[in-house]
N, C-alpha and C positions, 0 to 999 in steps of 0.2 A: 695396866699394872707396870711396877718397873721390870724389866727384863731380870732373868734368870737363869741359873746353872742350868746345863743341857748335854744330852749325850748324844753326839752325830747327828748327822742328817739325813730327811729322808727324801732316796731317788723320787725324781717326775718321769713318771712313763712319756715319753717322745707325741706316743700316739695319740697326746688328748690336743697336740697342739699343730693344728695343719700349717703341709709345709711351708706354705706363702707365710703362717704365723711365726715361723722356726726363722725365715731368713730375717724380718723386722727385729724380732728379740734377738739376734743376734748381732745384727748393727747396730741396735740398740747396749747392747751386753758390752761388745769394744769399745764403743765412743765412752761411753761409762767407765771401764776399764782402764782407758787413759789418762781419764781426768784423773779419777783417785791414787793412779799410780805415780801422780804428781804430785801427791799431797804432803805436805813436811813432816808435820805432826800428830798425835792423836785428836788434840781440837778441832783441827784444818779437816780430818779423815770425816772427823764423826759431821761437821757440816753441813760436808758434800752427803753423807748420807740421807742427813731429813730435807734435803734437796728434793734427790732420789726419789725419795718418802712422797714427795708433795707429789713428781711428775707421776704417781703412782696412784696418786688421790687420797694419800694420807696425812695432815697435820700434824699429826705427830710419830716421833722415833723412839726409838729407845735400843740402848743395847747392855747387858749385863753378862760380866765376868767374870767368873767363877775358878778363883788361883787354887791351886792343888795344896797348898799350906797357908797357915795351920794346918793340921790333921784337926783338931778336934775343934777345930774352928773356923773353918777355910775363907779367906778375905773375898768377898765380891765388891769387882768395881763397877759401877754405872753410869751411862752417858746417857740423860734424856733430855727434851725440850719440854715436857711436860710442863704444868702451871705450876709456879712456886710455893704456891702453897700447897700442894697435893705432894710436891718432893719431900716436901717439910713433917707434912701429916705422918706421908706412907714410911717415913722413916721415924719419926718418934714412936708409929704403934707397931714400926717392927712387924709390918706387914708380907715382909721379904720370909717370915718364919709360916706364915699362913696360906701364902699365896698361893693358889691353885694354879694356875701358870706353870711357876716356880717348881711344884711337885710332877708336871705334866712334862716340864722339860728334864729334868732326872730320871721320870720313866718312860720316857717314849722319843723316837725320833721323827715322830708324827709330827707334822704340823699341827696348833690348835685356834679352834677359832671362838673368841671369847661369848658366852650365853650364859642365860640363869639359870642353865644346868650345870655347867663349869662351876659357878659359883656357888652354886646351892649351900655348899657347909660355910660360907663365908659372906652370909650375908650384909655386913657393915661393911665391909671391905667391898664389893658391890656397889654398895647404894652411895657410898662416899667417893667413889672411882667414877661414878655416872655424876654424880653432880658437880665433879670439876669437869664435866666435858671427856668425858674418857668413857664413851658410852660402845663404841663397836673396836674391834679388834680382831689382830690375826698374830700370830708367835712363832716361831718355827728354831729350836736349837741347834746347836752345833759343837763337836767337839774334835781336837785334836790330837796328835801322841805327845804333847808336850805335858797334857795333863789338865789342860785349861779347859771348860765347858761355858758356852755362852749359847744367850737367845736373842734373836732382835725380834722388836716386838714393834708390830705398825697400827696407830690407831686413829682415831675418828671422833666426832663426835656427832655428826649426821650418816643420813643412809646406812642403811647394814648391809654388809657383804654379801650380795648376791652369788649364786650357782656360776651365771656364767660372769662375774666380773672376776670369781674363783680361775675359773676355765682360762678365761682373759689373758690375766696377771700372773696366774702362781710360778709360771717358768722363770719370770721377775722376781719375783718374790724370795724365792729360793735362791735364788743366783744371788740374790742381795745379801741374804743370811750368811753366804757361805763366804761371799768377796767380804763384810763386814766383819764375821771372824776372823779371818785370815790379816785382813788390814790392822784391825785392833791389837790383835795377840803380836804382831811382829813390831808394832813401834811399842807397847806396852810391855812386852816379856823380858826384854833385858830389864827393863829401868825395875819394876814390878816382882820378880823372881830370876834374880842375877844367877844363879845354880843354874836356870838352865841352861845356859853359855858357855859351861865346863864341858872341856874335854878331855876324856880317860884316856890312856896308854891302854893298849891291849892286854898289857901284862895285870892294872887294876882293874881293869874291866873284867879278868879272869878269874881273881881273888876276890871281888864283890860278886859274880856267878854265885860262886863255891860257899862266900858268907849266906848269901840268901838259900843256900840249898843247904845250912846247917853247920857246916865242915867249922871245925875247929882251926886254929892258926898250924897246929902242926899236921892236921889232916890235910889241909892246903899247899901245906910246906912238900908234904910226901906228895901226893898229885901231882903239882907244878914241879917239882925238882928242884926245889929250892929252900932255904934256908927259914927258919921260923921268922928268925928275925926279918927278912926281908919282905914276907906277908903282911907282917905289923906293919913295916914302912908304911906299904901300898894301904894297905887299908887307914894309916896316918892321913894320908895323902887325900886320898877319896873324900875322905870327912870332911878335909880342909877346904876341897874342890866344893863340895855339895855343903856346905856351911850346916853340916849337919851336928847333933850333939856327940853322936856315937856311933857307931860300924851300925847296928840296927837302923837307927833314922836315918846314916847313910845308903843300906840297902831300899829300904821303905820310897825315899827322896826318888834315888835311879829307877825305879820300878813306874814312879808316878809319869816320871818325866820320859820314860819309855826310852832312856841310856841304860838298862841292864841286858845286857847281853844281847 
């Protein structure tokens, strides 16, 4: 499936991977490390990643990003190598609204590993994802305090993921998730949600507190020791900053983007 909104990630206990395995994955984790921290762009990023993917024994990549606005709408962006026609399919039937993935990275910071028990309520969705060759898989989300949730999702379409290729690979696996959100959201975040780039004065940052704790402009005024008018400013300001409609969608904005206080 295409990748999807996700919250955090979840620790690898140390002790499934012995320590001769810790030092390989970890020469492994820097030489990786370096290359992508070379990379210019987000096309160049996302690449190197189904690179990654492949020395990993995956065909295919995928990774999906999940912007903190709209509220009532929130934009996801995706980057896959999938077959074109399955991009085309999975987005005309608006399969991003059904996807069991999708739902799995919103509630859990679990990794998941795709079956026709995952899939059960979505069977068409299933049987159309297996006949373009998207027949095994593994997903694992990720989220940051900017407000952004993604998942990178690695698939196949021979072999199913074994116990121990699990055992193997997942300390890869997960590092991958984590370095591919991290790589994505910082060349994607400015261009994608310019707000989050703003930076508050202490003085608004104290008056957007007190907005979101309810306070009125003159309750604010008497608080801070200062002038009504001058709470308005700041809170002009902040709007301005966080390109929001009103002091509400501006408190709402800093809350997501985890700039409130």
């Amino acid at each position: 499936m295409l990748s999807a909104p996700g919250f955090g990630q979840a620790p690898l206990p140390h002790e499934i991977v012995p320590a001769e395995r810790r030092l390989i994955v970890r020469a492994w984790r820097e030489q990786q490390l370096q290359m992508l921290l070379s990379v210019a762009n987000e096309q160049q990023f996302f690449k190197a990643l189904v690179a990654l993917a492949r020395e990993l024994g995956f065909e295919h990549c995928a990774y999906g990003l999940r912007l903190p606005f709209p509220w009532a709408k929130p934009r996801i962006v995706m980057y896959n190598n999938y077959p074109m026609a399955w991009q085309t399919r999975y987005r005309e039937a608006n399969y991003v609204a059904t996807d069991p993935t999708v739902k799995h990275g919103i509630r859990s910071v679990a990794p998941v590993i795709w079956s026709d028990g995952l899939f059960a309520s979505t069977p068409e969705l299933w049987e159309e994802a297996r006949s373009f060759g998207l027949r095994f898989g593994w997903a694992e989300s990720s989220r940051d305090p900017s407000g952004i949730g993604g998942m990178l999702t690695l698939a196949r379409s021979a072999e199913p993921l074994s116990e121990s290729e699990l055992q193997a690979k997942s300390y890869q696996m997960a590092w991958l998730a984590q370095v591919a959100h991290l790589g994505l959201t910082k060349r994607l975040l400015p261009k994608l949600v310019p707000e989050s780039q703003a930076r508050l004065s202490k003085r608004e940052t104290a008056v957007l507190c007190w907005t979101a704790e309810g306070k009125t402009a003159a309750e604010i005024a008497a608080i801070l020791n200062i002038s009504e008018r001058t709470v308005n400013f700041h809170i002009g300001n902040v709007t301005l900053k966080l390109r929001a409609a009103n002091k509400t969608a501006a408190v709402a904005r800093a809350a997501m983007l985890g700039i409130l206080c």
